[in-house]
N, C-alpha and C positions, 0 to 999 in steps of 0.2 A: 517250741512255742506254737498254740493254734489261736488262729483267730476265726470266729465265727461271727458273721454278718447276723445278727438278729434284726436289723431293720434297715432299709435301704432309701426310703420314701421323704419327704418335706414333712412340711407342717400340719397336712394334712393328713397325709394318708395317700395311698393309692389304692381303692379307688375313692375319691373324693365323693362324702355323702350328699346324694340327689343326682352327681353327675351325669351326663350321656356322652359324653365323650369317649370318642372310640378306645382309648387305652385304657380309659376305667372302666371298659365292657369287655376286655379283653380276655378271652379265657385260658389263654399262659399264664402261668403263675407265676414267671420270672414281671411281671404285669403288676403282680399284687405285691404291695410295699408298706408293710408297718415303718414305724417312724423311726429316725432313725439312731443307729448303737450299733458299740458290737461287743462281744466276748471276748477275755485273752484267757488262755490257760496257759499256763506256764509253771512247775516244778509242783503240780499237784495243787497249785492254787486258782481261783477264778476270780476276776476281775472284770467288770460291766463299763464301758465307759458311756454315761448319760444313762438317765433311767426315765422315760418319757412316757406317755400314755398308754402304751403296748407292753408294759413291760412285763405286765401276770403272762399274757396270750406267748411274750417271746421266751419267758421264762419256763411257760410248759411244751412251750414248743421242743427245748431243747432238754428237757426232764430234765429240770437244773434240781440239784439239792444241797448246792455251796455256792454262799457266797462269799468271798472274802473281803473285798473291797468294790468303792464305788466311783470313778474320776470323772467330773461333769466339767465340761468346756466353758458353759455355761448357763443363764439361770431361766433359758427362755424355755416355753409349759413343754413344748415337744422334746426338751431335755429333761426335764426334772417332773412332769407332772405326776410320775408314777412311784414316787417315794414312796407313801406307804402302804404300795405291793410289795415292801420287804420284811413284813410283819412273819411271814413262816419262815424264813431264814435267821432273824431276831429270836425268835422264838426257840429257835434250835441253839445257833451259835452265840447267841450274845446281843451286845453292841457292834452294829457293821462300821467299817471305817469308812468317811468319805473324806476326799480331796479333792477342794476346790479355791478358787480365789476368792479372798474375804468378802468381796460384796458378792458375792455366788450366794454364800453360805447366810449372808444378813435377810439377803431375799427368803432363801430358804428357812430359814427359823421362823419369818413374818408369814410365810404361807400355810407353811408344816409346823406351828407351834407348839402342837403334840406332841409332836416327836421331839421337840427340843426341850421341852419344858422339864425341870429338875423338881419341882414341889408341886404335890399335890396331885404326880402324872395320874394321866386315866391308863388304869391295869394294864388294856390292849392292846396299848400303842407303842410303837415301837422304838429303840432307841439310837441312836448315831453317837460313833468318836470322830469328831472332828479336825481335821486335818486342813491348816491355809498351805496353800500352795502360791510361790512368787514366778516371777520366769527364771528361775533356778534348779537344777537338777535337785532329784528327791528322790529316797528310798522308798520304796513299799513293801518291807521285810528285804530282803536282798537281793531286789527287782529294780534294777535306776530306771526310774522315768526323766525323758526330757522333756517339759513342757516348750511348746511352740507359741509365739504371741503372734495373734494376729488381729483385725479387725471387722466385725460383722457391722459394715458401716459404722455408725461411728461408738458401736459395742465392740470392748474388749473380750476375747476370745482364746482361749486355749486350744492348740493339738497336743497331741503326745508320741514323742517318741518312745519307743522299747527295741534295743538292739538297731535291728536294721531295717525295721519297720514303725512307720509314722501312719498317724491318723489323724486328719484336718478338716473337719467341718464347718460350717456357717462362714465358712470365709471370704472376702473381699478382698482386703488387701492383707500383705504381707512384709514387711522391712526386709533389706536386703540382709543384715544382719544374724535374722529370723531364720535366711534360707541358707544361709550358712551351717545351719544343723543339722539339715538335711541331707546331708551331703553321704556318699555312698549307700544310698540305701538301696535294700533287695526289693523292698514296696512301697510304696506312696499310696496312699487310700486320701483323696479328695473331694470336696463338693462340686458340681455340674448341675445346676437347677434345670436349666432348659437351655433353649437356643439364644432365646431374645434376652438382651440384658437386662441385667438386676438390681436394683439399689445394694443390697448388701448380700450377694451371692457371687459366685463366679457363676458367668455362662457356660456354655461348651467348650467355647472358643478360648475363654479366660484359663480353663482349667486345663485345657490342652496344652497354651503357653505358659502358665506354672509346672506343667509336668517336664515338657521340653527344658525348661531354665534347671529344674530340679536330677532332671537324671535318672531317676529312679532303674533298677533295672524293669518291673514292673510298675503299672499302676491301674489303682481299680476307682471306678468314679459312684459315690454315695449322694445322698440327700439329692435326689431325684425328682421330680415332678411329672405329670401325666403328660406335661405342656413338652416333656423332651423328645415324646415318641414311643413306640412300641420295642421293647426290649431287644428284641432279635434284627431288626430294621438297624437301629442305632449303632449296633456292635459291629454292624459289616463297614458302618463308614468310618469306624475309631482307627488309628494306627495301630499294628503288630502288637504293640509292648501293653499298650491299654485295652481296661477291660470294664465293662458296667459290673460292676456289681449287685448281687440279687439278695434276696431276702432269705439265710440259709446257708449260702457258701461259705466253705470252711479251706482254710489256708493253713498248710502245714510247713513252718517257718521255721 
């Protein structure tokens, strides 16, 4: 299995439009942070988890030309705004499958109506198989995923496990239940917005003491903000096992 970081960044962006802020002046590229996703390959298949405003730029980034499925956490614009950048893969393959939790996918129809629409569609637009996803394990062809609940304030929230690798963004809090599944994994990929805390993020600190509680043997920290520091800075004061993650790294699992 690989995992490819296609975006590591918050809601914004890194570097955030108009800013002067020294990390969105930065000229590291580990610095510069599309929104954030990642890629799983796995047995000749590809899978995107969240498809957010980046998603053409991350898609050429990686000269993608499969897609096989879609799993959105959930239905906020920096996960989902980029649905119908799946129009050349539609166009080739078919209907893409997406898996989401049913009010995910209600937003999604209300915004992307085109795409959902059954009568009358307009020619170009592209079309989705729909998949509800509960907090229960689920096949994606004979891939188990485990969905992770957790809560992006007082929004419900999906991770997902695969094997022995979990991915948890927009998170807050977590049930202890929840962290029960996590349990042996070779990596934990989690959210760290910045230092100072956050209504519905983990800070540094926060995401430090989930990784601690969790275990992981590694972990790498995603959905980032400019407000956390300069990438190279940040990483000298992470412990051993953790890692920032950047826009591009690829994890051979």
């Amino acid at each position: 299995m690989k995992v490819i970081f296609l975006g590591t960044g918050t809601s914004q962006g890194i570097p955030v439009i108009g800013s002067t802020h020294p990390v969105c002046l930065s000229a590291d590229k580990k610095d510069k942070r599309l929104r954030v996703s990642v890629m799983i390959k796995h047995n000749d298949r590809v899978y995107v988890i969240d498809c957010g405003p980046d998603f053409r730029q991350q898609m050429l980034n990686q000269n993608a030309s499969q897609l096989d499925a879609i799993l959105f956490t959930h239905e906020h614009a920096d996960h989902t705004a980029g649905l119908d950048d799946i129009r050349p893969f539609f166009f080739k393959q078919g209907d893409i499958p997406v898996y989401a939790h049913k009010r995910v996918l209600k937003s999604l129809r209300k915004r992307f109506d085109y795409i959902f629409e059954t009568e009358n569609k307009y020619p170009g637009a592209p079309s989705v198989e729909e998949n509800i996803i509960t907090n229960a394990p689920f096949f994606i062809e004979n891939f188990k995923v485990t969905p992770i609940n957790g809560m992006h304030n007082i929004l419900q929230v999906f991770g997902f496990r695969f094997k022995d690798f979990a991915y948890l963004t927009d998170m807050k809090t977590v049930a202890e239940k929840e962290i029960e599944k996590l349990q042996n994994l070779d990596v934990l990929v989690v959210n760290a917005l910045r230092e100072k805390e956050h209504l519905s993020h983990f800070n540094l600190e926060e995401a430090l003491a989930f990784i601690d509680k969790v275990k992981p043997k590694k972990a790498y920290l995603t959905h980032i903000s400019h407000w956390l520091g300069f990438h190279e800075e940040v990483q000298k004061k992470l412990p051993e096992n953790v890692y920032l993650a950047y826009d591009g790294l690829t994890l051979n699992l």
